[in-house]
Biopython code that builds the backbone (N, CA, C, O; Angstrom):
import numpy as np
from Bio.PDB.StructureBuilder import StructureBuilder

atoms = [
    (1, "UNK", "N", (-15.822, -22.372, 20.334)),
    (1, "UNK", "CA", (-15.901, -21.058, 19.738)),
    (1, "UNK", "C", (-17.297, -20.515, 19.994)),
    (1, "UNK", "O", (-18.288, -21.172, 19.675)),
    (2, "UNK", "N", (-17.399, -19.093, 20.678)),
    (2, "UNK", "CA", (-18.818, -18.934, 20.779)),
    (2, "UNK", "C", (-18.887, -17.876, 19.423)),
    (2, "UNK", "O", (-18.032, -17.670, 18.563)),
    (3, "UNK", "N", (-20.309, -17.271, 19.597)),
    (3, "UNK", "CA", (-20.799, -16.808, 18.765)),
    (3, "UNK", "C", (-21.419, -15.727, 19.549)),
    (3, "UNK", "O", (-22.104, -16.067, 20.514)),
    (4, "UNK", "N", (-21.249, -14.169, 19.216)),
    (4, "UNK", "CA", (-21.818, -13.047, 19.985)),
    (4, "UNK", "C", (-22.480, -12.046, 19.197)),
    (4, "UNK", "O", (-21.704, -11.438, 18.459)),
    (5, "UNK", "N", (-24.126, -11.563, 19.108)),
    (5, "UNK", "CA", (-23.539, -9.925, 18.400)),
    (5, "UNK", "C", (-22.614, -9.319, 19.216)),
    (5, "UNK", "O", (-21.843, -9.634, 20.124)),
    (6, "UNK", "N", (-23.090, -7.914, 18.318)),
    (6, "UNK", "CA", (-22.432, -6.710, 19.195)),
    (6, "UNK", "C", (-22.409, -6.108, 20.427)),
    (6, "UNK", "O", (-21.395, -5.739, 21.019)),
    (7, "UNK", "N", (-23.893, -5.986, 20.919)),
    (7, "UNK", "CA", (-24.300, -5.792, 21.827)),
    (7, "UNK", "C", (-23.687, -6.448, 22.787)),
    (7, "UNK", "O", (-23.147, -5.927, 23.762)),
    (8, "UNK", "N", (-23.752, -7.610, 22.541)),
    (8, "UNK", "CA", (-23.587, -8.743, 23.675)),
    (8, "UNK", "C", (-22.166, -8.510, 24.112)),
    (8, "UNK", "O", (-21.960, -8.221, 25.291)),
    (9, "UNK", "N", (-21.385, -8.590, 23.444)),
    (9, "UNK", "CA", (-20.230, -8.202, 23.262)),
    (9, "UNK", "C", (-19.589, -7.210, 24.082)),
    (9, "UNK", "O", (-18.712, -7.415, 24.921)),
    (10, "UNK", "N", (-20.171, -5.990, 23.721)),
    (10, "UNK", "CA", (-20.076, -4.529, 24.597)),
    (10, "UNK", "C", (-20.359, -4.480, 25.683)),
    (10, "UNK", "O", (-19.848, -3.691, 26.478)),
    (11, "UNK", "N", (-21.498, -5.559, 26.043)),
    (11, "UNK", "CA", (-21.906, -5.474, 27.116)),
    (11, "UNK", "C", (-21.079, -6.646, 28.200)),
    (11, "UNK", "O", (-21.218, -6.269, 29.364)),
    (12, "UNK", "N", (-20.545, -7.503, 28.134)),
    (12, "UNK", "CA", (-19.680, -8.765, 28.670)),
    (12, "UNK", "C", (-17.999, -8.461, 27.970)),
    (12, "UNK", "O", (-17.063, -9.159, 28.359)),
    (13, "UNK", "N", (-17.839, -7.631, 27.186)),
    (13, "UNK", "CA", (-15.998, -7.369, 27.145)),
    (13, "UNK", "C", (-15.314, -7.489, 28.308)),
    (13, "UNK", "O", (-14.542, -8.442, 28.200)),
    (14, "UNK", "N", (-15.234, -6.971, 29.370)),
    (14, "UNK", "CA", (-14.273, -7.366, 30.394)),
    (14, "UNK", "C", (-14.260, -9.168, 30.797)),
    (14, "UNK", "O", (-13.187, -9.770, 30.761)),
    (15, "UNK", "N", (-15.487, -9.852, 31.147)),
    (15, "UNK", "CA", (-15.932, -11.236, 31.189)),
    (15, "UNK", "C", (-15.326, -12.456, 29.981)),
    (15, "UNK", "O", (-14.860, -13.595, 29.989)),
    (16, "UNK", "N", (-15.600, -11.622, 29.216)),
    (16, "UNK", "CA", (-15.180, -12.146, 27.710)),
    (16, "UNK", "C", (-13.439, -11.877, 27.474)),
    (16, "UNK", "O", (-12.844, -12.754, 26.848)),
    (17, "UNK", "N", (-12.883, -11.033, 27.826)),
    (17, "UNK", "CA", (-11.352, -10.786, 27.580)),
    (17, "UNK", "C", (-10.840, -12.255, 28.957)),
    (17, "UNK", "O", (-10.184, -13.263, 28.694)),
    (18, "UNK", "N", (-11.295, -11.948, 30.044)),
    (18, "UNK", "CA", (-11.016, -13.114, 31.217)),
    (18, "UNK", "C", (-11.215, -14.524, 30.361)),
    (18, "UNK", "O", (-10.224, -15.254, 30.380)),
    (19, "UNK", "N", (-12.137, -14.911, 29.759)),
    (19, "UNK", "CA", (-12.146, -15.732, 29.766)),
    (19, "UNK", "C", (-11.205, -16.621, 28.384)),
    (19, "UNK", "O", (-10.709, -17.746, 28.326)),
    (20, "UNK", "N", (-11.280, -15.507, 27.430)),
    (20, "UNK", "CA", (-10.042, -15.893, 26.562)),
    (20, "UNK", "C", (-8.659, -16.064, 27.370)),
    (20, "UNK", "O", (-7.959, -17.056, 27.169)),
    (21, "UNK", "N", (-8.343, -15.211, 28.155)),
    (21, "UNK", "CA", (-6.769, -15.529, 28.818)),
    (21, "UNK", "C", (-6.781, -16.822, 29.464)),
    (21, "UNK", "O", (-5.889, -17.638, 29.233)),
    (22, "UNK", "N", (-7.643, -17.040, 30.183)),
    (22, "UNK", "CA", (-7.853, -18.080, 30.747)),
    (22, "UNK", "C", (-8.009, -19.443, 29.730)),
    (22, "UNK", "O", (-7.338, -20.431, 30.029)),
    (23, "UNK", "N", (-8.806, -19.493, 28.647)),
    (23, "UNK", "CA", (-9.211, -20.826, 28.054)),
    (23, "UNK", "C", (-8.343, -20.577, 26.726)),
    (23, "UNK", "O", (-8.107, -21.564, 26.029)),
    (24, "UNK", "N", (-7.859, -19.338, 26.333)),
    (24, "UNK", "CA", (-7.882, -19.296, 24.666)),
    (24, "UNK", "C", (-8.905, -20.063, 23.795)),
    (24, "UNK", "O", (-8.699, -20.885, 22.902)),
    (25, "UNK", "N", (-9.772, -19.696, 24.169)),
    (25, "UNK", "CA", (-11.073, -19.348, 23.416)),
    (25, "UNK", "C", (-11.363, -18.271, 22.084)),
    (25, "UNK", "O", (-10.928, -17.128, 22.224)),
    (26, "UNK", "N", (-11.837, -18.494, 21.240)),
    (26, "UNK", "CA", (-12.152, -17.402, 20.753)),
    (26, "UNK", "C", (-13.808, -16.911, 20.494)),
    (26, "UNK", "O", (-14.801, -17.639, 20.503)),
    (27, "UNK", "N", (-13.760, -15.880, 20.333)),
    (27, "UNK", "CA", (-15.304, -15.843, 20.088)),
    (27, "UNK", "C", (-15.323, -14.458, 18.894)),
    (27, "UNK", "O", (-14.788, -13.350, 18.930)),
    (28, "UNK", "N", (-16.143, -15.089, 17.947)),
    (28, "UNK", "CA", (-16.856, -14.199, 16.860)),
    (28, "UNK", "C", (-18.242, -13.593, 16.789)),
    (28, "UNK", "O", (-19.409, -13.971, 16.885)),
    (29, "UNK", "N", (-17.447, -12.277, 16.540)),
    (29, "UNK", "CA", (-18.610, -11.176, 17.039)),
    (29, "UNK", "C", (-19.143, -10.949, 15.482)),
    (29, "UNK", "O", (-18.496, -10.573, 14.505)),
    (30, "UNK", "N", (-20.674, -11.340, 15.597)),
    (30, "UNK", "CA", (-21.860, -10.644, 14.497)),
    (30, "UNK", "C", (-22.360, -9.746, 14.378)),
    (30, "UNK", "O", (-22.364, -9.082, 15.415)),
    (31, "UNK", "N", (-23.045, -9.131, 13.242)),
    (31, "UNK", "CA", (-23.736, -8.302, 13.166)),
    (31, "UNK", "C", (-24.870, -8.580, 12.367)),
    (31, "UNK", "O", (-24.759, -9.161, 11.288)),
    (32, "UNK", "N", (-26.195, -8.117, 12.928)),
    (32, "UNK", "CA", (-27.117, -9.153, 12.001)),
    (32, "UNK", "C", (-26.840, -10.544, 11.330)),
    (32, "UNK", "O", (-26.835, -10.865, 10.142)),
    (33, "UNK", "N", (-26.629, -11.209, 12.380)),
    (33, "UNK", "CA", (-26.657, -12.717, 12.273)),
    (33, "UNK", "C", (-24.872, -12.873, 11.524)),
    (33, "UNK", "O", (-24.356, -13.946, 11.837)),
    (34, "UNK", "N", (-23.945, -11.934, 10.610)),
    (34, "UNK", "CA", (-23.182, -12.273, 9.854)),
    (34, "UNK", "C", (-21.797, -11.920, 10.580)),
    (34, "UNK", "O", (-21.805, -10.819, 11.130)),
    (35, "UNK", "N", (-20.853, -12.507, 10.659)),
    (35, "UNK", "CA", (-19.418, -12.845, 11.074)),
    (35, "UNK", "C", (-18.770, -11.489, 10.685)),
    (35, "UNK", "O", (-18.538, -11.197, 9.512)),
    (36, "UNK", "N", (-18.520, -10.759, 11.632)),
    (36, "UNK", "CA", (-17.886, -9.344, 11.432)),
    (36, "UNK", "C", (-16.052, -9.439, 12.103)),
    (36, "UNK", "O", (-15.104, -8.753, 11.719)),
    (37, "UNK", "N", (-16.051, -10.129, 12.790)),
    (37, "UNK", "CA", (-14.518, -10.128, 13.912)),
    (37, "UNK", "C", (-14.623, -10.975, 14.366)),
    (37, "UNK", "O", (-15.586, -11.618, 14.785)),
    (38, "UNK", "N", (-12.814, -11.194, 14.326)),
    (38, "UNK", "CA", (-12.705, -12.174, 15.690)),
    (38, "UNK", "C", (-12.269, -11.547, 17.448)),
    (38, "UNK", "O", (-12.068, -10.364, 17.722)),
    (39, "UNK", "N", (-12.233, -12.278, 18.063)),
    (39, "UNK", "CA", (-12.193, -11.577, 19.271)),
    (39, "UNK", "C", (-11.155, -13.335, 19.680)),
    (39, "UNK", "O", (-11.638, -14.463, 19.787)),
    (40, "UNK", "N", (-9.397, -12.827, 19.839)),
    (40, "UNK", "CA", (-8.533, -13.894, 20.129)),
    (40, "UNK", "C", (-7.789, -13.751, 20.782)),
    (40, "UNK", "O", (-7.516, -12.556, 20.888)),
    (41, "UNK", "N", (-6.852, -14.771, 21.744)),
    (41, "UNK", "CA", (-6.002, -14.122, 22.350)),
    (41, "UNK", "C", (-4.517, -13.708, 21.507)),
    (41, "UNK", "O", (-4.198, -14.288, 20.469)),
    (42, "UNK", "N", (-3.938, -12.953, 21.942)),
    (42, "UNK", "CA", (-2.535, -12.424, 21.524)),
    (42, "UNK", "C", (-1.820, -13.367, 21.359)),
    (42, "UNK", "O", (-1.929, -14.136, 22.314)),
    (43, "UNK", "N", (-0.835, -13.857, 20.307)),
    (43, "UNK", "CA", (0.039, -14.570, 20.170)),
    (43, "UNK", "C", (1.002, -13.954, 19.489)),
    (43, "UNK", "O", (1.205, -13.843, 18.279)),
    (44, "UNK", "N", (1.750, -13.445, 20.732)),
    (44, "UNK", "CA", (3.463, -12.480, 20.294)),
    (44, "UNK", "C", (4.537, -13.760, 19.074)),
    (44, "UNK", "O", (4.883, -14.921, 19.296)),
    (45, "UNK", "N", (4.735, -13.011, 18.039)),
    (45, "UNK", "CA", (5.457, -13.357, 16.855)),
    (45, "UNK", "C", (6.863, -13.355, 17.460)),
    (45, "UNK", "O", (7.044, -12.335, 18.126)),
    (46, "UNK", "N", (8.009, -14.256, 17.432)),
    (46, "UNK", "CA", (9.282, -14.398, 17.876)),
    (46, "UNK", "C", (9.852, -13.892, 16.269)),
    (46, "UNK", "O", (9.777, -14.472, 15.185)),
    (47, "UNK", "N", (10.420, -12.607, 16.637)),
    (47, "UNK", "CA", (11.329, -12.261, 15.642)),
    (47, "UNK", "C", (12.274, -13.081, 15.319)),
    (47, "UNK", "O", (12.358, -13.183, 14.095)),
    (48, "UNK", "N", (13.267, -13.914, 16.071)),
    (48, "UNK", "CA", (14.447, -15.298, 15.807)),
    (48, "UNK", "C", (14.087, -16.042, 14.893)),
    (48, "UNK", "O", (14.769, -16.355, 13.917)),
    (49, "UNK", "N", (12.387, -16.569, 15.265)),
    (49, "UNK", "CA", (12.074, -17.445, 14.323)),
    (49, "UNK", "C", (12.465, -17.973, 12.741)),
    (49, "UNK", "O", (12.287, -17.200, 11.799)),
    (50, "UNK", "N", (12.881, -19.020, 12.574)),
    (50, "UNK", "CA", (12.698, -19.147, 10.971)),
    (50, "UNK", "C", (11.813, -19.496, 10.522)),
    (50, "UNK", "O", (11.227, -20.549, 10.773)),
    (51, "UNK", "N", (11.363, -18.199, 9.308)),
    (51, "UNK", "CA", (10.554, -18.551, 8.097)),
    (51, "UNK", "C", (10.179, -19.863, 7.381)),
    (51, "UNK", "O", (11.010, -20.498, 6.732)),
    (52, "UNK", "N", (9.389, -20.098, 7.470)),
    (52, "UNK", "CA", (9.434, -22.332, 7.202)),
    (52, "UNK", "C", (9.157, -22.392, 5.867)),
    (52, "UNK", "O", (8.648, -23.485, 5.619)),
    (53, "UNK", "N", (9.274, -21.638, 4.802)),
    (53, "UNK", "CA", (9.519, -21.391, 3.728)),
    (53, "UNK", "C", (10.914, -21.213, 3.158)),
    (53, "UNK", "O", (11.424, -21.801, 2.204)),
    (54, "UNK", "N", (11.651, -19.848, 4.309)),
    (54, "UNK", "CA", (13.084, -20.194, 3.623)),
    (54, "UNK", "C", (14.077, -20.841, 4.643)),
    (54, "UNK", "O", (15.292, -20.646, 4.595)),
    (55, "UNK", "N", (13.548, -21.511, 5.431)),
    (55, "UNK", "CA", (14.211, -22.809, 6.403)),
    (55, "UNK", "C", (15.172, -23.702, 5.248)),
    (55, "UNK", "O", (16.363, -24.011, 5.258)),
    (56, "UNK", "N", (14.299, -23.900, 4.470)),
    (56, "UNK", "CA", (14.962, -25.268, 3.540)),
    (56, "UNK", "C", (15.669, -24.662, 2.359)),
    (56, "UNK", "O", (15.958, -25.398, 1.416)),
    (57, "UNK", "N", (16.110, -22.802, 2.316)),
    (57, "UNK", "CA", (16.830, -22.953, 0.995)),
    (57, "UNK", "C", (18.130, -23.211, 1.329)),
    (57, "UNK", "O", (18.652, -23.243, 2.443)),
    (58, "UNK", "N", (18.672, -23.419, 0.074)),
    (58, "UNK", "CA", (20.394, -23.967, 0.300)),
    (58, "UNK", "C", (21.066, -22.919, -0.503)),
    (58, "UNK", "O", (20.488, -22.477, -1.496)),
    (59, "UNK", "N", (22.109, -22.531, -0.197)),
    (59, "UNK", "CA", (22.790, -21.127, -1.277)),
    (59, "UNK", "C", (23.976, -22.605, -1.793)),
    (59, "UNK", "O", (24.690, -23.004, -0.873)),
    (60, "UNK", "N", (24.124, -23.264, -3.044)),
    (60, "UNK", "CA", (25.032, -23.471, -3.496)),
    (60, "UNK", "C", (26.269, -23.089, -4.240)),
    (60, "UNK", "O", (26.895, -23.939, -4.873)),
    (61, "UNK", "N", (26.666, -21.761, -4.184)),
    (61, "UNK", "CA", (27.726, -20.693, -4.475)),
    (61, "UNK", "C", (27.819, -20.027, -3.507)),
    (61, "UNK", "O", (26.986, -19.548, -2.738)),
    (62, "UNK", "N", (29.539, -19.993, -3.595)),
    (62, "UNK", "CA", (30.017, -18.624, -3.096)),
    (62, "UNK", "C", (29.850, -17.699, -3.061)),
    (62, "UNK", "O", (30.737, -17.297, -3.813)),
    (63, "UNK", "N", (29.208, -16.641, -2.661)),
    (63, "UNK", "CA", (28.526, -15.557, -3.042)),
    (63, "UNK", "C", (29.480, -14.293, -3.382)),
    (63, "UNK", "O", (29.304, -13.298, -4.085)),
    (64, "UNK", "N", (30.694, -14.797, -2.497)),
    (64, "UNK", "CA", (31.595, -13.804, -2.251)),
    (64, "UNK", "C", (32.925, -14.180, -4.010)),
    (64, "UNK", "O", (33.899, -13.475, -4.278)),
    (65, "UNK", "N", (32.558, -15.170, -4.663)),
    (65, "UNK", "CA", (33.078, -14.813, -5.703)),
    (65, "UNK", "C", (33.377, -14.421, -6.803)),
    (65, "UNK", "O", (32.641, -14.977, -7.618)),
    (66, "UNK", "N", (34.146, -13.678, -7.331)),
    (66, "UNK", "CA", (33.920, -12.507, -8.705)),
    (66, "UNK", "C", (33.255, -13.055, -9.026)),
    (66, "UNK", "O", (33.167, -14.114, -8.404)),
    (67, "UNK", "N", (32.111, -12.841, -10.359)),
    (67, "UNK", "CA", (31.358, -13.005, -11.504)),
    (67, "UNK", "C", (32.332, -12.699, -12.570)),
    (67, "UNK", "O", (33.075, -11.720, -12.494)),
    (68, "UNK", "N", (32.341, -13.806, -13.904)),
    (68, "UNK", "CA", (32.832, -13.683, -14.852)),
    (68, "UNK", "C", (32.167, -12.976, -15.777)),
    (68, "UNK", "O", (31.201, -12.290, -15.444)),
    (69, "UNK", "N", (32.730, -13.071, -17.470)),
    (69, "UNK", "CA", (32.293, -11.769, -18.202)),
    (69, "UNK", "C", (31.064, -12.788, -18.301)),
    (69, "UNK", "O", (29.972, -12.230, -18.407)),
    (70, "UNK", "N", (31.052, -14.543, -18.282)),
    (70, "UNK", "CA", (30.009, -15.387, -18.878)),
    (70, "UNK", "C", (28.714, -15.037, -18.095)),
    (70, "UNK", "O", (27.609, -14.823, -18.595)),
    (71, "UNK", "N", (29.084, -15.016, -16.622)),
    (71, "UNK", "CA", (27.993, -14.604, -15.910)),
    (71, "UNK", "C", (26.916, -13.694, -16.152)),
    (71, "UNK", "O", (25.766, -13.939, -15.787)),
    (72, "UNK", "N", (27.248, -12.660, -16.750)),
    (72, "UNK", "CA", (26.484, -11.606, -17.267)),
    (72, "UNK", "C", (25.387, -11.867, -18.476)),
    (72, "UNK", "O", (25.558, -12.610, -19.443)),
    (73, "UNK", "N", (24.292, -11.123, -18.200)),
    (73, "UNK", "CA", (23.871, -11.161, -19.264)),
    (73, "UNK", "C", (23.925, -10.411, -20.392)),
    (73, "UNK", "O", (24.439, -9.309, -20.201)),
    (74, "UNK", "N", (23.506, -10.670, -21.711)),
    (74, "UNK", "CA", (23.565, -10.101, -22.905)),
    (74, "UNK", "C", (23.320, -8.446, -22.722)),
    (74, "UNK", "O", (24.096, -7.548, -23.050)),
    (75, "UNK", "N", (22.235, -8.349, -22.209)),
    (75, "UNK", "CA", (21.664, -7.276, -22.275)),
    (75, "UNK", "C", (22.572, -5.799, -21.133)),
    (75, "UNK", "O", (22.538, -4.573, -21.244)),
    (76, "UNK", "N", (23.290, -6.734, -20.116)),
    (76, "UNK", "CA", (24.324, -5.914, -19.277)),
    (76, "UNK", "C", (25.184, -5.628, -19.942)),
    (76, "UNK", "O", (25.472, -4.444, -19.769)),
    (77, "UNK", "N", (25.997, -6.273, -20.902)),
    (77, "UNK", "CA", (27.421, -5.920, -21.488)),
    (77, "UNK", "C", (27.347, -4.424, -21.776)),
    (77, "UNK", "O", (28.320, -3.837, -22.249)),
]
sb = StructureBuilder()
sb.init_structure("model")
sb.init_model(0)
sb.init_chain("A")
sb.init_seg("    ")
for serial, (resi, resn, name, xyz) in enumerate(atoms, 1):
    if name == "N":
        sb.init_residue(resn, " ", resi, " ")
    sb.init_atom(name, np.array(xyz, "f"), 0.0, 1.0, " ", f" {name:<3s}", serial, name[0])
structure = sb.get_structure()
């Protein structure tokens, strides 16, 4: 991971974009010494994907069957 100001930055962007495609590298750009951005390569999100959170739920009901009057709550009747 390098470390760049701004300047430096502005001034080597084309050099600096090459060399992320090439290494996936990243490099963080400063400003007065302090961590302002990252500068990374693109990593396209696969819409198909499953969520690895709701990967593991399980629906144990039918969803598709009536609800009784018990089902309901008090406050619906």
């Amino acid at each position: 991971m390098k470390t760049l100001n701004i300047h430096a930055t502005k001034t080597r962007l084309s050099s600096l974009l090459k060399e992320i495609e090439e290494n996936g590298e990243r490099i963080v750009i400063c400003r007065n010494g302090k961590p302002v951005a990252d500068l990374s390569a693109h990593k396209p999100s696969s819409r198909l994907a499953q969520d690895p959170v709701l990967a593991d739920t399980q629906i144990n009901y039918d969803p598709t069957e009536p609800a009784s009057e018990a089902d309901w709550p008090e406050s619906a009747r």
